[in-house]
C-alpha positions, 0 to 999 in steps of 0.5 A: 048085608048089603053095600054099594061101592064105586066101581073103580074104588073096589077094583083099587081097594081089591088089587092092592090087598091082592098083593099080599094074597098067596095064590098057592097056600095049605090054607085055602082061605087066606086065598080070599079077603075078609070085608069088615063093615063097621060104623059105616066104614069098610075095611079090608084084610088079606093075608098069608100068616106070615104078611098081612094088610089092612085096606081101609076104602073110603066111599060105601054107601051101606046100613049094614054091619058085619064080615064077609069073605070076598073070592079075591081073583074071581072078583078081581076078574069081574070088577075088571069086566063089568061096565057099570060104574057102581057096584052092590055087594048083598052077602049072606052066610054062605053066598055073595051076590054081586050086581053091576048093571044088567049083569048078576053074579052069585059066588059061594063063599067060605066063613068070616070067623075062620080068617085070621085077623090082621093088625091095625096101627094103633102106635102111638109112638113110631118113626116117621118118613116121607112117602117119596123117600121111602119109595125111592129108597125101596126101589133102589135096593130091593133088586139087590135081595137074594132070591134063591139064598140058603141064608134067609137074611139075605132074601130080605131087606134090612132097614136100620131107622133112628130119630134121624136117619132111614138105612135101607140095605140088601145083598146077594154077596155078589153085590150090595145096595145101600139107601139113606134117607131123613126120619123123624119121629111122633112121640119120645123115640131115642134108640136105633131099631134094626130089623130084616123085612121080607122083599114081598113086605117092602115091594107092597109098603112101596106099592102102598104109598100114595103121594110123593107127601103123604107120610109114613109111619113105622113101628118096629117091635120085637117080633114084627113091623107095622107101616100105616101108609095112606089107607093102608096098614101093613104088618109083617113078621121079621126075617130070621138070621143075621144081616151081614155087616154091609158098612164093612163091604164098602170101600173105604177109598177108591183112588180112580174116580169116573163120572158118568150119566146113568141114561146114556151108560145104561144104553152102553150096558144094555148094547153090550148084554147083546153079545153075552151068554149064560156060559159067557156072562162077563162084560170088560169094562175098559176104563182110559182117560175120557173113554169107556170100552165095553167089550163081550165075547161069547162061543157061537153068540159073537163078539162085540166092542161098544164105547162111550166118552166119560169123565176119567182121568186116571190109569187105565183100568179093566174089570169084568162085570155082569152087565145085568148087575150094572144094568139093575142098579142104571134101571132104577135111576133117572136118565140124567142122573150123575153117577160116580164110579169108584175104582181100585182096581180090575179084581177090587169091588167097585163102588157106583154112587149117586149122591151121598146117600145111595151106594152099590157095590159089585164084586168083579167077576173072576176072568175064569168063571165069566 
C-alpha cells in the first residue's frame, strides 16, 4: 500500500489525532494510529478505549486500499525533521516505509486488526453549535475541573444541551464555571440531554474546531457522546457519578456590585501572586468607594500592597482570595472585557460575570487557613 501525502498535511492530521493517543497505557498498541485508506479517501483513528477520534485528511494521492498502523511520536518526529514538501508512505504487513526527499526510513509496525475501531458520526439527528461559541465556552470553564478529586464528576465538564440553549459548567468545590451558549438542532430533537465529559475529551473538541463558522454537531446517547467537528469526529464515554447542582451555587443577590477591566485587573491579580507563598496563598481584596487594595503577606517572602481605581460605590468590603483562582478566570477573557464582581460580604461566595452568559463563583478563603 502505497500513499503520498503533503508534508504539512500529515504532521496536521498526526498531531491532532496525537491529542487523544496515551503515552503510557497497558495496551501498547493504542500507542500508534491506525491509517485506513478507502475509495481514495484516508482516515485516521486514535485512541485510549476510553476516548477516541477519527481525522479524515483531505489530500492523498493513492491507488491503494487497506489499514496500517502508524508509530505516532516517531513519525511526529520525522514529519517534524524532514524538509521535503511531499511525503510516500509504502506499508507492507509488518513494515513502514517512509520517504521524503533524499531521506529514507523504515519503522516495524504492529497489526491493523488488533486496534480497536473508533466510531464514525452517522447521526442523523443531533444538536447543533457554532464552532466559535462552543470554543469560548470550553475555554472559559475547563480551568475550573477537579483534577485531583476522589468524586470523579468533578474532574469532568457537565454540559446540558436543549434545542435552544448549550450550558457547559465545572467545578473543584472551591469554585465554579458556568457557560451559556445558543444551540440548534437537525432533525426533530425536543428533550434536555445532561451528560458529564471528560476535560481531555472537551480540550480536543476545542482543539479540533477549525473556524470561528464552521458548525458542530453533537449527538449524546446513553452511554456516550459523538461531536463531528470539520474533519474530525470525536467519541467519548460519559463520566460516572453525579454532577453537583451548580444553579443551587449561584447567588441569588449579591447587594455590592464592582465593575472592572479584566486586563488592567488581571495585572493587579498577578503583582499581588508575587508576595504569596504555599503556607501563605490568601490575597485581601479590599473593596471602598472607586478603589480596589490588594494586599499579601507571607513569612520569609515579604508583604506587598497594590491598588487599582474600579467602579464601586458601595460599603467597603475585604474578602480573601486565591489569587491563582481570580487569575484563571481573568486569563481566559479578552483585556478589555467588562467584568462584574457581585459581593455580599467578606465570608459569602463572590460572584464575577462577564455578560449574562458566563458566571464564576469563588468561596472565599478561611483567614486561618490562608
Amino acid at each position: 500500500m502505497e500513499l503520498k501525502f503533503k508534508r504539512d498535511v500529515l504532521l496536521t492530521a498526526l498531531q491532532t489525532v496525537a491529542g487523544v493517543v496515551p503515552s503510557r497505557t497497558p495496551k501498547d498498541i493504542l500507542k500508534n494510529t491506525k491509517l485506513v485508506i478507502d475509495a481514495g479517501a484516508a482516515t485516521l483513528m486514535g485512541t485510549d478505549a476510553e476516548i477516541g477520534m477519527r481525522y479524515e485528511i483531505p489530500e492523498v494521492e493513492t491507488g491503494s486500499t487497506g489499514e496500517v498502523l502508524l508509530p505516532t511520536q516517531r513519525l511526529i518526529a520525522i514529519l517534524r525533521e524532514v524538509t521535503s514538501d511531499e511525503v510516500v508512505l509504502d506499508a507492507s504487513e509488518n513494515m513502514l516505509e517512509i520517504s521524503a526527499g533524499h531521506s529514507k526510513f523504515k519503522l516495524p509496525v504492529e497489526d491493523p486488526r488488533e486496534f480497536p475501531d473508533v466510531n464514525s458520526f452517522d447521526a442523523e439527528q443531533c444538536y447543533i453549535v457554532s464552532g466559535h461559541a462552543l470554543r469560548q465556552a470550553i475555554k472559559r470553564v475547563a480551568f475550573a475541573a477537579d483534577d485531583e478529586s476522589t468524586r470523579y464528576a468533578l474532574g469532568g465538564i457537565y454540559m446540558e444541551i436543549s434545542p435552544t440553549q448549550l450550558i457547559l459548567a465545572a467545578t473543584d468545590s472551591r469554585r465554579l464555571a458556568v457557560m451559556e451558549v445558543q444551540a440548534g438542532v437537525r432533525g426533530d430533537i425536543t428533550e434536555t440531554v445532561s451528560v458529564v465529559l471528560p476535560r481531555k475529551a472537551m480540550t480536543l473538541i476545542e482543539r479540533s474546531i477549525e473556524g470561528d463558522e464552521s458548525e458542530i454537531l453533537i449527538a449524546p446517547s446513553e452511554n456516550e457522546v459523538l461531536v463531528k467537528s470539520g474533519s474530525s469526529t470525536i467519541f467519548t464515554r460519559l463520566v460516572e457519578g453525579r454532577f453537583p447542582n451548580f444553579r443551587d451555587v449561584l447567588p441569588s443577590e449579591t447587594p455590592n456590585k464592582v465593575d472592572i477591566i479584566a486586563g488592567p485587573f488581571h495585572n493587579l491579580v498577578r503583582q499581588s501572586q508575587i508576595v504569596t507563598s504555599d503556607e501563605s496563598r490568601g490575597v485581601d481584596f479590599v473593596f471602598s468607594k472607586g478603589l480596589v487594595t490588594l494586599i499579601s503577606q507571607a513569612a520569609d517572602v515579604g508583604n506587598s500592597k497594590v491598588e487599582l481605581p474600579v467602579g464601586y460605590d458601595g460599603e467597603d468590603v475585604a474578602i480573601m482570595f486565591d489569587p491563582r483562582f481570580v487569575a484563571e478566570f481573568l486569563r481566559v477573557l479578552e483585556a478589555e472585557s467588562s467584568v462584574e464582581l457581585g459581593l455580599t460580604g467578606g465570608e459569602d461566595p463572590a460572584v464575577f460575570r462577564c455578560g449574562e452568559e458566563y458566571k464564576y463563583v469563588i468561596m472565599p478563603l478561611a483567614r486561618e487557613n490562608a
